[in-house]
C-alpha positions as CSV (number, residue, x, y, z in Angstrom):
1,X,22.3,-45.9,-27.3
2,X,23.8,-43.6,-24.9
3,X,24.9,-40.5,-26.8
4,X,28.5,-38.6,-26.1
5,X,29.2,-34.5,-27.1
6,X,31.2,-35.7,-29.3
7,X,28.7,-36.4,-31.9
8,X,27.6,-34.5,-34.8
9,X,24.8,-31.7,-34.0
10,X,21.5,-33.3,-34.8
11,X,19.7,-29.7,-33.9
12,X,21.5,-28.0,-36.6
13,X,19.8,-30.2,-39.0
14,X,16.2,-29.6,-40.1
15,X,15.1,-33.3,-39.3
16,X,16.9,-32.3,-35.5
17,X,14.7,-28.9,-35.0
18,X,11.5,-30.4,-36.6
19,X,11.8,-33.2,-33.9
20,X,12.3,-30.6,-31.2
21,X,9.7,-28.5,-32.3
22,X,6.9,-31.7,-31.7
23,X,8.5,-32.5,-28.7
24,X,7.6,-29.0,-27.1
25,X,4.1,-29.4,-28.9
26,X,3.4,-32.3,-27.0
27,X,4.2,-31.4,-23.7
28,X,2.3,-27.8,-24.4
29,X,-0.5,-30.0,-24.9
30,X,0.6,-32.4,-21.6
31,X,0.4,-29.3,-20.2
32,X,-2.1,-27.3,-20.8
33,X,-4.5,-30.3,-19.9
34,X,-3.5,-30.3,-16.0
35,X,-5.3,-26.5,-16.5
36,X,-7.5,-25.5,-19.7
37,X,-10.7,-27.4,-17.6
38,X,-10.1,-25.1,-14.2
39,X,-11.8,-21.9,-15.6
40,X,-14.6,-24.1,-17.3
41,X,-16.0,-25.3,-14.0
42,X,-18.9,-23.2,-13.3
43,X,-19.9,-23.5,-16.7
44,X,-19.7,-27.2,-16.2
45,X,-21.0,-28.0,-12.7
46,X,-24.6,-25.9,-14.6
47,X,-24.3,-27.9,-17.2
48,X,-23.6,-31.7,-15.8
49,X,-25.8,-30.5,-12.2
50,X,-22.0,-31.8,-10.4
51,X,-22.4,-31.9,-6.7
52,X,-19.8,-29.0,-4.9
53,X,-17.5,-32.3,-4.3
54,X,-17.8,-33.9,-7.2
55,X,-16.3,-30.8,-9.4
56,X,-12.7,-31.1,-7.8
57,X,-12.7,-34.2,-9.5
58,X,-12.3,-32.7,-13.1
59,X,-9.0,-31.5,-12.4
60,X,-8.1,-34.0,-9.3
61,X,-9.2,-36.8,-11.6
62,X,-6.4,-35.5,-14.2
63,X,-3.6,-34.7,-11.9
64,X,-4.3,-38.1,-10.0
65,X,-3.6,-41.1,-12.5
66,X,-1.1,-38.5,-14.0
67,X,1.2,-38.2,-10.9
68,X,-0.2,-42.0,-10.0
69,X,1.1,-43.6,-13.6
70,X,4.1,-41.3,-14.0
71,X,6.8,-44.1,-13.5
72,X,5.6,-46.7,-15.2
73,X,4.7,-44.8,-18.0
74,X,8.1,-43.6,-17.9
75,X,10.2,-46.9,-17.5
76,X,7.6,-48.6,-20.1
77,X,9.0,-46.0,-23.0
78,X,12.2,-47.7,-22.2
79,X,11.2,-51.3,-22.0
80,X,8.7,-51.2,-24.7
81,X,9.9,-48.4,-27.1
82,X,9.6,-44.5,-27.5
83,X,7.5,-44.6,-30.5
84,X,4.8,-47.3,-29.6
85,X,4.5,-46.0,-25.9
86,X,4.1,-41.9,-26.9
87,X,2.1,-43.0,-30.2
88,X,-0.3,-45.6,-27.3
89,X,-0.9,-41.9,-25.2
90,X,-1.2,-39.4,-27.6
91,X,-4.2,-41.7,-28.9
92,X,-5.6,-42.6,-24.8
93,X,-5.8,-38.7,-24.3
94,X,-7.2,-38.0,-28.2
95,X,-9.9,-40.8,-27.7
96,X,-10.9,-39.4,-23.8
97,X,-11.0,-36.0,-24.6
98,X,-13.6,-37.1,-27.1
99,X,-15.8,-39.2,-24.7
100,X,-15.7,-36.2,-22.4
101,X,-16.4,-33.7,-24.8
102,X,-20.0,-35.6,-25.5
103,X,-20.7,-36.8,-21.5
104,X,-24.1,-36.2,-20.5
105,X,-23.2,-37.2,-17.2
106,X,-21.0,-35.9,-14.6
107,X,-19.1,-39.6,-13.7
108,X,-18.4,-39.7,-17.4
109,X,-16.8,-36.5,-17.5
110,X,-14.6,-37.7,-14.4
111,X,-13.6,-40.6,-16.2
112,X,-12.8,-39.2,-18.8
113,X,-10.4,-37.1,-17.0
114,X,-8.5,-40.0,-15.2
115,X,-8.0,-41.9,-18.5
116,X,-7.1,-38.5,-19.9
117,X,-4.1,-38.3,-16.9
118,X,-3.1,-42.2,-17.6
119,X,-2.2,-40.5,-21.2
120,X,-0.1,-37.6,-20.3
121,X,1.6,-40.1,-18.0
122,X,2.4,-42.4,-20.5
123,X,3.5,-39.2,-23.4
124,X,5.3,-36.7,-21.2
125,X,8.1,-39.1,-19.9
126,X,8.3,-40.6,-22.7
127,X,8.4,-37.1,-24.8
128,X,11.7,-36.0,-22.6
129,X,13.5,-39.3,-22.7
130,X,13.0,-38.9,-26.5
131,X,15.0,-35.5,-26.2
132,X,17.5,-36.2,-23.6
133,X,18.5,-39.7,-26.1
134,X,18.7,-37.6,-30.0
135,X,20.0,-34.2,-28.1
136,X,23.7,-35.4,-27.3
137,X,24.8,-33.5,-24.0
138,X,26.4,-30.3,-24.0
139,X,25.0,-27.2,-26.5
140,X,22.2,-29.5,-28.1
141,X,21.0,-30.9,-25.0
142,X,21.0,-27.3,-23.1
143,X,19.0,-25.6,-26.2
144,X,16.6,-28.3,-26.4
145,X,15.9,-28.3,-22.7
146,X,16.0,-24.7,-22.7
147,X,13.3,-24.7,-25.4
148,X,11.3,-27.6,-23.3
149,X,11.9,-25.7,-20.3
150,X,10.4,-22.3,-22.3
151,X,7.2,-24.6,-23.2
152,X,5.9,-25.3,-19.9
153,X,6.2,-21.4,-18.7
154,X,4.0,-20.8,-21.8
155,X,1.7,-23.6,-21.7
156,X,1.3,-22.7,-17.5
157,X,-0.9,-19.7,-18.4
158,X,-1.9,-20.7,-22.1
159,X,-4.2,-23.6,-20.2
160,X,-5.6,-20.9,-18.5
161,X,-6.0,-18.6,-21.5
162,X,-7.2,-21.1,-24.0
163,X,-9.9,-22.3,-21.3
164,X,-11.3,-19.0,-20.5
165,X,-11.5,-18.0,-24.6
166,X,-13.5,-21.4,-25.2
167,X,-15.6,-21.3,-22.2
168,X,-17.2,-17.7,-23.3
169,X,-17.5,-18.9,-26.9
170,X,-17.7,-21.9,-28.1
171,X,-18.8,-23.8,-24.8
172,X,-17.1,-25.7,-22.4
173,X,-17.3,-28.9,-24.1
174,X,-14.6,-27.4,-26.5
175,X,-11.9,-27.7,-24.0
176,X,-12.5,-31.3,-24.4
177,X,-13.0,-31.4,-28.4
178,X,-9.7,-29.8,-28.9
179,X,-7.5,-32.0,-27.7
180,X,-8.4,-34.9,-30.4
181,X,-7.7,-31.9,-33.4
182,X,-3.8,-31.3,-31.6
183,X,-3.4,-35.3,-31.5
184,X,-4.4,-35.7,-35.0
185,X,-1.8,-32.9,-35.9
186,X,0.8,-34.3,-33.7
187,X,0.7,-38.4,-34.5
188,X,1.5,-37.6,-38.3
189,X,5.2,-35.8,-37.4
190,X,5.4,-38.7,-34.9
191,X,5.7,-41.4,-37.2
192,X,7.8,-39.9,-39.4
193,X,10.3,-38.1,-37.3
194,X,10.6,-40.4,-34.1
195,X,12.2,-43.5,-35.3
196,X,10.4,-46.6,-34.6
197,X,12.2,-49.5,-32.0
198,X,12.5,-53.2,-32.0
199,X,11.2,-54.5,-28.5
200,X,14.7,-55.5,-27.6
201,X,13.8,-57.3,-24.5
202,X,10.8,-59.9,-24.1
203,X,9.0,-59.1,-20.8
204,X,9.6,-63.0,-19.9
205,X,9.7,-61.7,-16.7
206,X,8.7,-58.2,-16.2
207,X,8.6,-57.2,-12.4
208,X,4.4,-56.9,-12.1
209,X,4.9,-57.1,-9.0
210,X,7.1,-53.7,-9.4
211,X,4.6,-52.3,-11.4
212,X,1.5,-52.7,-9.3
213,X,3.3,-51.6,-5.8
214,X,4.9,-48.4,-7.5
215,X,1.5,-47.2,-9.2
216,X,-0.8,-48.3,-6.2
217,X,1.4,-46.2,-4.1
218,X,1.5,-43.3,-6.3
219,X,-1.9,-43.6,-6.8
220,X,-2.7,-43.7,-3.2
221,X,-0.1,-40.7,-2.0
222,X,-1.5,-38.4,-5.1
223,X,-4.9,-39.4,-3.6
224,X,-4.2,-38.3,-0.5
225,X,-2.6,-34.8,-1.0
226,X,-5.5,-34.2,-3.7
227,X,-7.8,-34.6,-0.4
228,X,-5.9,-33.8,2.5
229,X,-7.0,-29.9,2.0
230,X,-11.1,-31.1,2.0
231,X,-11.0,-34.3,4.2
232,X,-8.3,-32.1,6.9
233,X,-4.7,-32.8,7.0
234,X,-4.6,-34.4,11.2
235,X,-7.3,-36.4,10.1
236,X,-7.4,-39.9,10.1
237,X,-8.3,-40.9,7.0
238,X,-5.6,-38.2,5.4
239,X,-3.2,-40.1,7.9
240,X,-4.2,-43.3,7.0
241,X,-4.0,-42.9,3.5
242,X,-0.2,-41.6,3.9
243,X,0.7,-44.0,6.1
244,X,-0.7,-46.3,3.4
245,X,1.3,-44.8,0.9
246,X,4.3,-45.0,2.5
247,X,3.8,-49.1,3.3
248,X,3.2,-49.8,-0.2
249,X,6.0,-47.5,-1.6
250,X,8.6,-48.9,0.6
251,X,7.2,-52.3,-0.4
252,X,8.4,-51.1,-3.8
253,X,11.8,-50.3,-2.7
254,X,11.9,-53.9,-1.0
255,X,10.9,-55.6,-4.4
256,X,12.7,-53.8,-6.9
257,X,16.3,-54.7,-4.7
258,X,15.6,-58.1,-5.0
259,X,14.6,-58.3,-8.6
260,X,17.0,-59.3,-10.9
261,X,15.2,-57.3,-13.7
262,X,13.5,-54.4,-11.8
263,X,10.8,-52.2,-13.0
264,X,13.3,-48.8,-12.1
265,X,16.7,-50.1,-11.5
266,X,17.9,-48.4,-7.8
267,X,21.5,-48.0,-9.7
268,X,20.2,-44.4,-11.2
269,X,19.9,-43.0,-8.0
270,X,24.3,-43.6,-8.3
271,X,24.2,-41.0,-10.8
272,X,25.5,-37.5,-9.7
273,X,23.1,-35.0,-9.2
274,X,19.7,-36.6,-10.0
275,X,18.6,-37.2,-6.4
276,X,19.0,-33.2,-5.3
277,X,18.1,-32.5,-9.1
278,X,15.1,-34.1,-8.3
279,X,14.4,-32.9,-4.8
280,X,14.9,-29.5,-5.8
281,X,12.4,-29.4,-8.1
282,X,10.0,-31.0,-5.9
283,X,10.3,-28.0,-3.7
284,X,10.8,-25.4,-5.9
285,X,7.7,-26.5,-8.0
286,X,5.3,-26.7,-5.0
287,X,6.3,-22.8,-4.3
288,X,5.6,-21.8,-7.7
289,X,2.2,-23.7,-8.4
290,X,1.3,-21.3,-5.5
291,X,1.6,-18.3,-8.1
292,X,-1.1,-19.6,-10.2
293,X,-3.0,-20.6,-7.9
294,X,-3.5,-17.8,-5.9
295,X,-2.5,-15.4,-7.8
296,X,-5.3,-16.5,-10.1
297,X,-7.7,-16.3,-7.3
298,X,-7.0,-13.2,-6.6
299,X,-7.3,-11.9,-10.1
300,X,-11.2,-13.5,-10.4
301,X,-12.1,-12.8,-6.7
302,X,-11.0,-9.7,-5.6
303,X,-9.9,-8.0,-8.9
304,X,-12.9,-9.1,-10.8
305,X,-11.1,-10.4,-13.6
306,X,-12.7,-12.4,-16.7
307,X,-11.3,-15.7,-17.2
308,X,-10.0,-14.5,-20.8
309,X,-8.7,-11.2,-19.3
310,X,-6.8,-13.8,-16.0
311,X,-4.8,-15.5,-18.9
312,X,-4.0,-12.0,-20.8
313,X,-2.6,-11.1,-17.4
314,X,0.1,-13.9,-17.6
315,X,1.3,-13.5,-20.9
316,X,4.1,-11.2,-19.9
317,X,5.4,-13.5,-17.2
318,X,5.4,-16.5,-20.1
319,X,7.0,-14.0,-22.9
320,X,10.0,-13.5,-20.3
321,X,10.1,-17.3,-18.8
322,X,10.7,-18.6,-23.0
323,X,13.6,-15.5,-23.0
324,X,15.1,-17.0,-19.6
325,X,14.6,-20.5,-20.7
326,X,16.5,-19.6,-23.8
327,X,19.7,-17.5,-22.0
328,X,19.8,-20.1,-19.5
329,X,20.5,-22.4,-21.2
330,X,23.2,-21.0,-22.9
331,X,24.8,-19.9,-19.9
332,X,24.5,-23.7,-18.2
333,X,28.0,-24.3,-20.4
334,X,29.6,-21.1,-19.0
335,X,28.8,-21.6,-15.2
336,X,27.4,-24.7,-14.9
337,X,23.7,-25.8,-13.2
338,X,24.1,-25.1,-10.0
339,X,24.7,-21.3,-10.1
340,X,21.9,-20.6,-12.8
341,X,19.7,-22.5,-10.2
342,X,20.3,-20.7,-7.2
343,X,20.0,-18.1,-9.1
344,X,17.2,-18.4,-10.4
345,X,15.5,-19.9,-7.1
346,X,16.3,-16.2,-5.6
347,X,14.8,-14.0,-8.2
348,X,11.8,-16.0,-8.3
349,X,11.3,-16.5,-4.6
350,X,12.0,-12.6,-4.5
351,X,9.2,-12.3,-7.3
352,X,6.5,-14.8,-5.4
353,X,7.5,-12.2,-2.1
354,X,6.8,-9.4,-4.2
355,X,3.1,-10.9,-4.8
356,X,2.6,-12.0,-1.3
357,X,2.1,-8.4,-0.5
358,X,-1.1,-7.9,-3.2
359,X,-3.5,-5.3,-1.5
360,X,-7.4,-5.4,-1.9
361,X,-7.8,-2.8,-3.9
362,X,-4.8,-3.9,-6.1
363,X,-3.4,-2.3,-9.7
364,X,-2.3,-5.3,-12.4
365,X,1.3,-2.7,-12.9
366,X,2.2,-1.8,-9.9
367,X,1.2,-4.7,-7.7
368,X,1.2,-8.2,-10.0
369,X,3.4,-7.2,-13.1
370,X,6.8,-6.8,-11.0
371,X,6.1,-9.9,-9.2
372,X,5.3,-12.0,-12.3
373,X,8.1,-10.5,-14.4
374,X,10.4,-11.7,-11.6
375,X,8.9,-15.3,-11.0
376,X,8.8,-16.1,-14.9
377,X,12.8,-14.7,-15.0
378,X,13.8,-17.0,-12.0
379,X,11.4,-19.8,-12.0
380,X,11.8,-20.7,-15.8
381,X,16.0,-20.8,-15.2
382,X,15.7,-22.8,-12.3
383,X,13.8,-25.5,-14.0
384,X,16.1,-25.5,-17.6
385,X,19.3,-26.3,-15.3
386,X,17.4,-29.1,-13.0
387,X,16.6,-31.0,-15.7
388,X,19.8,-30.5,-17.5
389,X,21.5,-32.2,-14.2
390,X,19.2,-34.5,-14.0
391,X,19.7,-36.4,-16.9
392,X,23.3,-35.6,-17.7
393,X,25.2,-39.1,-17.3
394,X,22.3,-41.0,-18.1
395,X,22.1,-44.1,-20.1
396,X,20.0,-44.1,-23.0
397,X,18.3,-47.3,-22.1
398,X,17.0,-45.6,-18.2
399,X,16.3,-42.0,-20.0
400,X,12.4,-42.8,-19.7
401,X,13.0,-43.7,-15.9
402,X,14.9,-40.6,-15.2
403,X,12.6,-38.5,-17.1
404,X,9.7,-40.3,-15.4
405,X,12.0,-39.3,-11.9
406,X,12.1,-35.7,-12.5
407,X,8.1,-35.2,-14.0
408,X,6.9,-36.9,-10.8
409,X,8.9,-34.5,-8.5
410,X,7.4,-31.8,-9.9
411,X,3.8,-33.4,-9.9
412,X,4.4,-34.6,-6.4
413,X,5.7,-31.2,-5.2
414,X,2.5,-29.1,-6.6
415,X,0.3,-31.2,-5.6
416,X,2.1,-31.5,-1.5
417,X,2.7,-27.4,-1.9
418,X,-0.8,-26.7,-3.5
419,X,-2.8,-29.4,-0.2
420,X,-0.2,-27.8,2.2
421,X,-1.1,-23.9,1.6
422,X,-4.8,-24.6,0.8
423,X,-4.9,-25.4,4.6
424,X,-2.9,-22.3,5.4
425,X,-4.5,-19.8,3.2
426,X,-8.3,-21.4,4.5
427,X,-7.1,-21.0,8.1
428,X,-6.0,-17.3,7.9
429,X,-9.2,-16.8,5.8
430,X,-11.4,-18.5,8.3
431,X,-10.2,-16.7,11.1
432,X,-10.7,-12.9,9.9
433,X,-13.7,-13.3,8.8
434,X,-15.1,-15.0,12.1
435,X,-13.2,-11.9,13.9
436,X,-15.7,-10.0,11.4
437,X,-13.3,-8.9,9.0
438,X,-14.6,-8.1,5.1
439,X,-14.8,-11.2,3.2
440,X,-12.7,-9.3,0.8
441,X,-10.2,-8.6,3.1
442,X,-9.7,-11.8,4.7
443,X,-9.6,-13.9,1.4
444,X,-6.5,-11.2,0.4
445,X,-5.0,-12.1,3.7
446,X,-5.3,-15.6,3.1
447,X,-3.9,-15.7,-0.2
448,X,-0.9,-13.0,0.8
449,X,-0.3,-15.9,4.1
450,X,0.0,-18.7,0.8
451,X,2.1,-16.5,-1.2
452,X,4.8,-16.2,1.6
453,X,5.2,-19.5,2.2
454,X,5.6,-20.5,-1.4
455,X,8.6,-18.1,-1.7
456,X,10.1,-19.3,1.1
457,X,10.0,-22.9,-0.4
458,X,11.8,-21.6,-3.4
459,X,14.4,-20.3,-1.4
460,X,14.4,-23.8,0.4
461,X,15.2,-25.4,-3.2
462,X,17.8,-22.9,-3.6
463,X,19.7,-24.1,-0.7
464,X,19.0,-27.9,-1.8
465,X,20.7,-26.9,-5.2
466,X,24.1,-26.0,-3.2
467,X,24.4,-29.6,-2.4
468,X,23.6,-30.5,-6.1
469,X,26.4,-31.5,-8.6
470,X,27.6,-28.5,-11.0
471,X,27.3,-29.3,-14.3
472,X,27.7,-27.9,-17.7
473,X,25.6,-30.5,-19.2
474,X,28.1,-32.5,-20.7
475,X,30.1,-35.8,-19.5
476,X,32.8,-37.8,-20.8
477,X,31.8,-40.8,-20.0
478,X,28.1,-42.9,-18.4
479,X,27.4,-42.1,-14.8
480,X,27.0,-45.2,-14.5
481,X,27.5,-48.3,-16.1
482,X,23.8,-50.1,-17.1
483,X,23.3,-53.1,-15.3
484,X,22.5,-56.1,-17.5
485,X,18.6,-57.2,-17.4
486,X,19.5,-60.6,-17.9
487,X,15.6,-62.0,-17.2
488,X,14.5,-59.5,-20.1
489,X,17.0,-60.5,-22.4
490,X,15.9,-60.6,-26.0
């Protein structure tokens, strides 16, 4: 049921913050998966004898049936219910993570990983449309984003953290084996705090059709920006595979406007703000996803950082991303979304610029603390008020959709950012060192060329935002009105 401000606080109650306080624990864990494995992979390519190819897969694997599912995982929370679709992925991820944990082989571990993606795909969606529906717009919705918002800064570098620490202890199969321990922990508040749904529609007939186009052409897109940096992006197969993508996906499009119950109804994209909410986080995402990337690189690489001493290096930009989250989304109901956004947008892109100029012979104070102090200020802002204008005006009954919308922008950006300055940072790279430059040297160069471009995408998403709708994440009335599902009715 579509919620209005003028409801009674559900956050000020204990049942209202316990609820929000699983929420953030489940996308920390969502989270956290798509990088806790990345600092594990030497240890595991010795382990499993992976071929140099075949190890990209372990986090490819992940991020591919994760971006690839992300809709329908989204748009089944609200066909099917909340509850039986997030309870259905916390279990998928619990019950992979446990297979990979024991593999013995490396095409187990990779399959482990994709079914491990199809669960965050089906729980993160689903997780958000469960806060955007019980946090009624205005001050509850703000704080609670502002608190989901604060998660994902944290659980950014906590992946990388929590990876390194088990990796040099434990073993790497622990990376694996704790996933199934923070399910457990997490399906018991489920069932008592998220109410359970009656399946209010029969799926007499559910758009398959709908369902198969939209995931085979995620699928296919994610596949291709996964391998577009190995396979070369003027290739033909890297063309072919986009081209393919784009076929099926505007097959999708076709369908879905001649279906009189459609997998993701077009009428959302009538709602003000999500399409530049959307597309502004798509951009701004693939800039930042360059921080960590590189930044990480550089860290290990150059720096000769331990894994466990990389993630201690980002705790001060997450410490200040949870205090922006937090004040931003107070200030959403002062100015609105669009000026914290640009805002934000700005300070981070002036952070990532800051980063972009990393010497060889660095220092963590004076040449990555400034810059990450500055991304984690801006960046974690920027994302609080996106998703606050993304789902303000939203129906209850397309909240899974939207949320869906705005966790495959982001996906979709990273991975597009991360395949696009791969290539860059590999050219410049490539170049100094046949000119016979210090390998040293030319890997700096290369990452410093990545850096600069991703700030300069952040400042593209802060001109996107100026065309976005200003809201203080609250409406008087629906968007839009729902659109009766007449071939799904109960």
């Amino acid at each position: 049921m579509y919620t209005t401000p003028q409801q009674p606080s559900f956050l000020a109650t204990r049942r209202g913050k316990l609820t929000l306080l699983l929420l953030c624990g489940i996308a920390f864990l969502d989270f956290v998966d798509g990088s806790i494995t990345n600092v594990a992979l030497p240890s595991i390519r010795r382990s499993l004898h992976f071929s140099v190819d075949g190890l990209t897969w372990i986090p490819s694997g992940y991020l591919l049936t994760y971006g690839g599912f992300m809709l329908l995982g989204g748009r089944l929370a609200d066909l099917l219910g909340r509850r039986r679709v997030l309870v259905s992925g916390i279990a998928t991820i619990a019950v992979s993570s446990l297979v990979g944990g024991f593999a013995q082989s490396a095409g187990v571990l990779v399959g482990a990983r994709l079914v491990q993606g199809l669960g965050a795909a089906l729980t993160l969606p689903t997780a958000l449309s469960i806060l955007t529906t019980r946090f009624a717009e205005g001050k509850d919705r703000n704080t609670a984003l502002g608190a989901w918002g604060g998660t994902g800064g944290l659980a950014s570098a906590a992946g990388v953290l929590i990876g390194g620490a088990l990796t040099e202890g434990p073993g790497w199969r622990w990376v694996m084996f704790v996933n199934p321990i923070a399910c457990a922990l997490l399906l018991v508040p489920v069932f008592r705090l998220v109410d359970g749904e009656r399946v209010r529609r029969r799926l007499v007939n559910f758009d398959a059709v709908g369902s198969v186009l939209v995931t085979g052409g995620m699928l296919l897109l994610v596949y291709a920006l996964v391998r577009a940096p190995l396979a070369g992006w003027g290739s033909a197969r890297t063309m072919g595979e986009l081209a393919g993508a784009a076929a099926v996906l505007t097959a999708f499009v076709v369908n879905e406007r001649r279906q009189r119950a459609p997998l993701a109804p077009l009428s959302i994209f009538r709602i003000n703000g999500l399409g530049f909410s959307n597309v502004t986080q798509l951009v701004a995402f693939a800039g930042f996803l360059a921080l960590f990337f590189y930044v990480t690189l550089y860290m290990q690489n150059i720096l000769g950082y331990s894994a466990v001493q990389t993630g201690l290096a980002y705790l001060p930009l997450c410490g200040i991303a949870v205090v922006s989250a937090g004040v931003s989304s107070q200030l959403i109901a002062r100015v609105g979304t669009r000026p914290v956004i640009v805002t934000g947008a700005l300070v981070g892109a002036g952070g990532l610029y800051w980063l972009s100029r990393i010497p060889v012979g660095g220092s963590y104070v004076h040449d990555l603390l400034p810059g990450l102090l500055l991304v984690g200020l801006g960046i974690a802002g920027l994302f609080v008020a996106v998703a606050t204008a993304a789902n303000a005006g939203v129906p209850g009954d397309k909240a899974g959709l939207a949320a869906a919308l705005l966790n495959a922008s982001q996906w979709l950006g990273g991975a597009l950012g991360l395949a696009i300055f791969t290539a860059v940072s590999t050219s410049r790279t490539n170049h100094l060192l046949a000119a016979g430059a210090p390998q040293s040297h030319a890997l700096t160069s290369g990452f410093q060329r990545a850096l600069l471009i991703g700030s300069i995408f952040i400042v593209a998403s802060a001109v996107i935002a100026l065309r976005a709708t200003n809201t203080r994440g609250e409406t008087g009335e629906q968007a839009i009105t729902a659109e009766p599902e007449t071939s799904l009715a109960a």
